[in-house]
N, C-alpha and C positions, 0 to 999 in steps of 0.2 A: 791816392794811388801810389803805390811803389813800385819802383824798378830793381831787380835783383839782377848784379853782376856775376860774371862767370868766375870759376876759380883766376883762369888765366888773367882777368881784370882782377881780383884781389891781388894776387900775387902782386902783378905791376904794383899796385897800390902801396903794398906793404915795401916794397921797393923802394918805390917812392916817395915816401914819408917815414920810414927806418927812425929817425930820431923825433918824430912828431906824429905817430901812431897808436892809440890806445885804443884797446877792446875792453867788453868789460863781458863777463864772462858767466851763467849760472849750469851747474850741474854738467858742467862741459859743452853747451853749447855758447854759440857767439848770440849775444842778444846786445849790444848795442857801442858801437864807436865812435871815435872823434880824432880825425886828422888836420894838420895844416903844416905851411909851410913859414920858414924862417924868410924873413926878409928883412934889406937894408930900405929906412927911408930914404926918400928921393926926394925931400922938402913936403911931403903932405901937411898942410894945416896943422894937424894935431899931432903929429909926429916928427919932432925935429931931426933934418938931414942926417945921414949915416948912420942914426940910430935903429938896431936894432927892432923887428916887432915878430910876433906869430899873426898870421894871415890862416885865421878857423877859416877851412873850404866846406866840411862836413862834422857833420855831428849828426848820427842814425842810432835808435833803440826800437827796436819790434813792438809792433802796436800791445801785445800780450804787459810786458815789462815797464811801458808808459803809466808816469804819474806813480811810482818807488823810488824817486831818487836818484836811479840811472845814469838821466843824462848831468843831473846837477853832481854826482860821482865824477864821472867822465869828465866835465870841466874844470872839475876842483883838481883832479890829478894833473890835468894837462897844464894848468895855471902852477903848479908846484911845478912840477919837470920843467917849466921855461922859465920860472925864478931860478932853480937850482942852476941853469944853464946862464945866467944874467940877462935872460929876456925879463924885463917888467911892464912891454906893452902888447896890446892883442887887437886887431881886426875883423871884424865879422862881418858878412852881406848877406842878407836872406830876404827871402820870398814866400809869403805866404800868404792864405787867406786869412789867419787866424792870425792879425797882427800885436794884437794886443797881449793874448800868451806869449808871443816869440819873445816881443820887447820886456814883460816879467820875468821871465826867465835870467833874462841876459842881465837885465836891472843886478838882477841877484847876485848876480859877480863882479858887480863893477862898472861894468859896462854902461857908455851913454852915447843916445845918438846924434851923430854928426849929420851925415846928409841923410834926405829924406824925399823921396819922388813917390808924389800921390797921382791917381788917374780915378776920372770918373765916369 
């Protein structure tokens, strides 16, 4: 299930993530994003103090557009635009049912997980 925000929540949004905002874009509609925010470590385990990281909040592509490419676009860009800036580390926390997509996905980029909370 999706939830769709209002323009007034984009707006905010594009506001607030200005320098860590990408769309991606077909035939002029919006079909799928990825935001986050810059942040200094604070000693995390795998992240040494005062270093620099991107903190992925979102990353959304309309069911239509899923499984082209999309979001692995969208993350390939946003991982360029934060090398180019001299961020070299990234963050992510997700939720889902479908966990074993989510973590292929992320695999693909580099990505490996650290903490892990299972329920049964």
């Amino acid at each position: 299930e999706f939830m769709f925000i209002s323009r007034e929540e984009f707006i905010a949004d594009l506001e607030r993530f200005q320098t860590c905002f990408l769309v991606a874009e077909s035939n002029g509609s919006l079909v799928g994003d990825i935001n986050g925010s810059v942040r200094l470590s604070q000693g995390l385990a795998v992240i040494p103090e005062q270093e620099p990281y991107l903190e992925i909040e979102n990353i959304f592509v309309k069911p239509d557009f899923r499984n082209r490419h999309v979001g692995g676009e969208l993350m390939e860009r946003l991982i360029e635009v934060a090398a180019q800036n001299g961020i070299q580390r990234f963050l992510v926390a997700t939720v889902s049912k479908d966990m074993e997509r989510v973590l292929k996905f992320y695999r693909r980029y580099g990505f490996k997980p650290w903490y892990v909370q299972m329920v049964k």
